[in-house]
C-alpha positions in Angstrom: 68.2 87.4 95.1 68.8 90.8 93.5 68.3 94.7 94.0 66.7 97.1 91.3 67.5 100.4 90.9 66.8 103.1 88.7 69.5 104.6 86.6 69.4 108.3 87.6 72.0 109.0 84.6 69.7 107.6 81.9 66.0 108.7 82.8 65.6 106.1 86.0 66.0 102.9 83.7 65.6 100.3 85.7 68.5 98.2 86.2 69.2 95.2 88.3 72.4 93.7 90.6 72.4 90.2 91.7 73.5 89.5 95.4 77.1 88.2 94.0 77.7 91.3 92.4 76.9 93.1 95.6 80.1 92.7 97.3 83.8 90.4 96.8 82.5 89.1 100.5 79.7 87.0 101.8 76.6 88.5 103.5 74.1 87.8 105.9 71.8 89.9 103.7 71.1 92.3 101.2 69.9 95.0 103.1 73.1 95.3 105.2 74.6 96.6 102.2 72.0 98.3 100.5 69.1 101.3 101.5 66.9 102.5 99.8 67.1 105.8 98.1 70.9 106.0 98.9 73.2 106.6 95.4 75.6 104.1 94.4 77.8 103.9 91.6 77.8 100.6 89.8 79.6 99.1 86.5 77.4 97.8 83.6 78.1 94.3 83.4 75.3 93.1 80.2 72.1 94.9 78.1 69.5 92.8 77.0 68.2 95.3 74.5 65.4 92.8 73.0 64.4 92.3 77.4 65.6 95.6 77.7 67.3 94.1 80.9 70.1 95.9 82.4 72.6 94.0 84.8 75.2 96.0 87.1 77.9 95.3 89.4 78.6 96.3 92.1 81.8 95.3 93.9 83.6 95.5 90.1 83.9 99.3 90.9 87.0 100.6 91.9 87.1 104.0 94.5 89.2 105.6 91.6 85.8 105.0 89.6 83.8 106.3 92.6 85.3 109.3 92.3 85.0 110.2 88.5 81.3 108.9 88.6 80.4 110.8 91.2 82.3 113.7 89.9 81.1 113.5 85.9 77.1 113.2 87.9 77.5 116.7 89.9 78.8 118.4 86.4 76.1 116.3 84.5 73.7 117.6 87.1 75.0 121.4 87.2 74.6 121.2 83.4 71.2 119.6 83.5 69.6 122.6 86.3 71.1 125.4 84.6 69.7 124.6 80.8 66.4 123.5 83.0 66.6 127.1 84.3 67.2 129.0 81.0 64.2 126.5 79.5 62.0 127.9 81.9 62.7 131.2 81.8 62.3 130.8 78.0 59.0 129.3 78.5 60.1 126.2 76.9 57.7 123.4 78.0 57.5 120.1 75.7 60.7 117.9 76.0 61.1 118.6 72.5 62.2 122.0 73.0 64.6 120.8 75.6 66.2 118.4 73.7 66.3 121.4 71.2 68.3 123.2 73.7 70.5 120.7 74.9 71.4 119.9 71.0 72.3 123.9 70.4 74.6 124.3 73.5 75.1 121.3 75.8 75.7 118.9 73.2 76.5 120.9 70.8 79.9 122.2 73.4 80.5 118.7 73.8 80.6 117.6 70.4 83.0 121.0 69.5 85.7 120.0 72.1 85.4 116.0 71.6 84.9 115.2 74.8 81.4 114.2 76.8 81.3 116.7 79.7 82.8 119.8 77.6 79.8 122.0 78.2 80.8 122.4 82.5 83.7 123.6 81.4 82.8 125.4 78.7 79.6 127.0 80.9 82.8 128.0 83.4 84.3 129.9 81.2 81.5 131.3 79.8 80.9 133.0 83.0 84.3 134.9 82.6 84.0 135.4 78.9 80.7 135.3 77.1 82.1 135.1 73.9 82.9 131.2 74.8 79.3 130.9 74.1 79.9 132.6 70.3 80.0 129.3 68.3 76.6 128.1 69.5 74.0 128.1 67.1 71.5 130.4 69.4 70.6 134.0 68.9 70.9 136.6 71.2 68.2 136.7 73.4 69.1 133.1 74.3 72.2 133.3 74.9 71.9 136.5 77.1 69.4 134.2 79.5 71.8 131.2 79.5 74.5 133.7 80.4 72.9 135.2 83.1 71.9 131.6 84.2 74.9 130.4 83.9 76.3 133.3 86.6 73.8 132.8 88.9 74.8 128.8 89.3 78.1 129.3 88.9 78.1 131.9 91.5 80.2 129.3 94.2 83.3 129.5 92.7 83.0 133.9 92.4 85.5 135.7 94.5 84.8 138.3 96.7 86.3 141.6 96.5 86.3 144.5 98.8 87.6 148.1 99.6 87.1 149.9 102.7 86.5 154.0 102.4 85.9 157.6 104.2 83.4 159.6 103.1 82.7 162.6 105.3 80.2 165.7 103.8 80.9 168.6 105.9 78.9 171.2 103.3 75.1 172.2 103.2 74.0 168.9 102.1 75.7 166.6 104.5 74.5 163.2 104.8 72.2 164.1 101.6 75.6 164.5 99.8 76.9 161.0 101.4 74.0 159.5 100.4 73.9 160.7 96.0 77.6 160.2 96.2 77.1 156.2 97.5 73.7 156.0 95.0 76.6 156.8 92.4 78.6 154.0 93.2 76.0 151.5 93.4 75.3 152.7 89.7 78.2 151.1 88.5 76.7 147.6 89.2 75.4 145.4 86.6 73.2 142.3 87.1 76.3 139.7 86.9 78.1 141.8 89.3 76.3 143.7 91.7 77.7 145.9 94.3 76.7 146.2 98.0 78.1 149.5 100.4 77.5 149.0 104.3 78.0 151.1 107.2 81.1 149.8 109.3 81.2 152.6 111.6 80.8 156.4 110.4 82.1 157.8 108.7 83.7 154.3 107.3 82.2 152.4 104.5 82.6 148.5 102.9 82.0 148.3 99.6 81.8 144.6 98.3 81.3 142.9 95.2 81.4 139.1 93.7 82.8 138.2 90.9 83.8 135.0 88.6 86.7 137.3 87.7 89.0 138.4 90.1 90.4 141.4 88.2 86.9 142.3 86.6 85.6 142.0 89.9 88.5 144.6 91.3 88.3 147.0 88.2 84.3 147.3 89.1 85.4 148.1 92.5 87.9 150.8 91.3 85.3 152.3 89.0 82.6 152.6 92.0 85.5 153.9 94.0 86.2 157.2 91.2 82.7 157.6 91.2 82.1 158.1 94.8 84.8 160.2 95.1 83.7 162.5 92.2 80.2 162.9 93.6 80.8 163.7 97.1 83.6 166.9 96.1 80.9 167.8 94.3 79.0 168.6 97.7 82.2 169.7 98.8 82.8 166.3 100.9 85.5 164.4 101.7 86.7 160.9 99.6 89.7 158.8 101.3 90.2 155.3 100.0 91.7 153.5 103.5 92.1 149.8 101.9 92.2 149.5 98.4 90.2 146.8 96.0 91.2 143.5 96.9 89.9 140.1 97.5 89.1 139.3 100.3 88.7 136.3 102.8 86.4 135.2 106.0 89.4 136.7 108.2 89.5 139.8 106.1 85.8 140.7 106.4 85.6 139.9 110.4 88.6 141.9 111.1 86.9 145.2 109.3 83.3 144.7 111.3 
């Protein structure tokens, strides 16, 4: 007896693992330890390439191996939506020109640090600094939509900043003035790091961002801030600053709602 599988790693190869390489123990049956569709990490034990039969084991994997597997398959996989993204975007469409892709950044990352699963890292980094991205041989345009791509997935492991303000317009314009002066903050945002302002409770404003850097992320904030403030004396309005830039936790934002 035996169960086949397809390799999700190598293009759903199928593969198979005979009943004693299941588990160390006996079994009433196979499907007590198997289900169909559930992912399992499993050991190559022999490759018949003239067959092209793949055999795998099962209970030869240790939980340390669990672990790396599963952790080098999310990466992989992370790697594998964002180039899929930036393909599309491109309007790449053959597998040709994504294997073209992969081979000028992915691969290419990989190769440049010596080490197979270079590019997650590399792509994390990239996110902070775009000139990681320097040594790939891509032009411009490509690079710019990989780099925006590569924000947008990445986009878990941004911080959140905040700063909490007063903003009172007590001249002709009033709320007009509020509202130009918060218009000019929002112009400050760029389309990796775009700012939000909300109404906590007049005349006291949240202005928010995320971002992959923490300190970009806070100078962004500061820059919005001066802005504001600029505007709204313009109208001859008022600009106090009552928390400053900072990040900013679930306990942080419920305590200023």
């Amino acid at each position: 007896m035996c169960v086949f599988v397809n390799l999700l790693e190598y293009n759903n190869q199928e593969a198979m693992i005979l009943s004693t390489e299941l588990s160390r123990r006996r079994i009433p049956s196979i499907t007590s330890l198997v289900r169909i569709g559930r992912k399992e990490v499993a050991v190559v034990l022999r490759v018949d390439p003239l067959r092209g039969n793949i055999d795998l084991s099962k209970c030869r994997v240790t939980p340390d191996d669990v672990v790396q597997c599963q952790e080098s398959f999310a990466r992989g996989r992370t790697i594998n939506t964002i180039l899929g993204r930036t393909a599309e975007l491109m309007g790449l469409t053959t597998n040709e020109q994504l294997e073209n892709l992969f081979e000028r950044t992915a691969w290419f990352l990989n190769e440049k640090y010596q080490q197979i699963g270079a590019a997650y890292d590399a792509f994390v980094r990239a996110a902070r600094d775009e000139h990681e991205l320097d040594a790939c041989p891509i032009d411009e345009n490509i690079k710019n939509i990989l780099l925006k791509t590569i924000r947008q997935h990445l986009a878990a492991t941004a911080v959140k900043c905040q700063a909490n303000i007063h903003v009172t317009c007590w001249g002709p314009d009033g709320i007009d003035g509020i509202k130009q002066a918060l218009k000019e903050g929002l112009s400050v945002s760029t389309d990796a790091i775009p700012i939000k302002i909300n109404l906590i409770a007049s005349p006291l404003y949240a202005v928010t961002l995320s971002s992959i850097d923490q300190q970009t992320g806070i100078k962004t904030l500061n820059d919005a801030l001066q802005q504001i403030a600029k505007t709204i004396r313009q109208y001859d309005g008022a600009f106090r600053t009552v928390m400053a830039p900072r990040v900013v936790n679930i306990a942080d934002e419920m305590a200023s709602q």
